[in-house]
Steps between C-alpha positions, in 0.01 A plus 500: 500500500571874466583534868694169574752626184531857704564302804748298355705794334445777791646232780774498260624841607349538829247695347101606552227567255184652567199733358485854639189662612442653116503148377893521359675194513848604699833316582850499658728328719456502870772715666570661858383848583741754429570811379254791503129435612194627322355597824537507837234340773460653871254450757285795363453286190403131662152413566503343829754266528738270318582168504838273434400174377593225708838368448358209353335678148793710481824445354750255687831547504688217280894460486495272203345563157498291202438550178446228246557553181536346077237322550457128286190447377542154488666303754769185386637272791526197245461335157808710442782452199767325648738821371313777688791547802379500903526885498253562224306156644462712825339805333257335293383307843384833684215700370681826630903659594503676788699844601500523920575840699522420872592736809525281807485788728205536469394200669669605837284841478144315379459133663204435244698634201412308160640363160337637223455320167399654176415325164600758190509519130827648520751277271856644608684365845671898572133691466379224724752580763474880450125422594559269780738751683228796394251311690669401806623857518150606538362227675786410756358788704173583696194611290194649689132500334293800582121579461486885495133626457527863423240758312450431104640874438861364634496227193368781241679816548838274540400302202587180657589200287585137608875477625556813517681650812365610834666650796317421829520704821320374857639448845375144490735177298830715544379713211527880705823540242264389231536223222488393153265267369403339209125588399326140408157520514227737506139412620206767456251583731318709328196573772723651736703655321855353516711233373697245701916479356689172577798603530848261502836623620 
């Protein structure tokens, strides 16, 4: 289907895909927060409060991250010429190569650190490990989720757009120096007024 051939090439380059509130189809690859935000968020712009997702729906820690890579459609572990050597014998037995970043460090600072495991279209062994150390650069550390619900004039007069950049600032979650996140979602509530931004950072 449409979607499960987006999938397959977006997880290829840690990537995201979605369709904007005008109905535009929009993509680009997932990165940390940084630079210059669009906007900034205090407590005179927050509805109430906000919430950190649990630790659980967030993003753990992991100090290993592999990347599998040139891919073989079709798998041979026998009823092979007698002239194909044991190195090529061993690549034609395993569907995938694989390119592994690791930082055991990481491990001593997160307990429930994890090994990640991506399948990807990519076909060359030095992008793969380009990607793999990408990713464990930017998942090796901690990543909060945040539900911000705020009034729908913040999202129009800042022309807010998925993954853009956001700088929070609140006394609560060690943000009174304010952070960057990572806008990833967007959910209307168009009754009252005001949109809810899930923010990741």
């Amino acid at each position: 289907t449409f979607s499960e051939v987006m999938d397959a090439v977006i997880n290829s380059i840690g990537g995201w895909y979605a369709f904007d509130a005008t109905g535009v189809l929009r993509m680009g690859r997932l990165e940390a927060p940084s630079g210059s935000p669009v906007c900034t968020l205090g407590d005179e712009d927050i509805l109430g409060t906000f919430e950190r997702r649990p630790a659980r729906d967030g993003d753990i820690p992991c100090w290993s991250y592999t990347v599998r890579h040139s891919r073989l459609w079709t798998v041979q572990g026998s009823d092979l010429a007698g002239g194909v050597s044991a190195a090529r014998r061993a690549i034609l037995a395993n569907e995938y190569r694989a390119e592994v970043a690791t930082d055991a460090a990481v491990k001593t600072q997160y307990l429930l650190a994890a090994e990640e495991v991506d399948d990807t279209l990519l076909t060359d062994a030095s992008a793969a490990a380009t990607e793999a150390a990408r990713l464990l650069a930017l998942h090796k550390v901690r990543r909060d989720f945040f539900d911000v619900t705020v009034p729908a004039q913040v999202l129009t007069e800042n022309g807010l757009e998925l993954m853009d950049v956001i700088e929070v600032v609140n006394a609560r979650f060690g943000l009174s120096s304010g952070r960057l996140f990572r806008l990833l979602g967007i959910n209307y509530e168009l009754a009252g007024d005001r949109v809810t931004l899930t923010l990741w950072g």
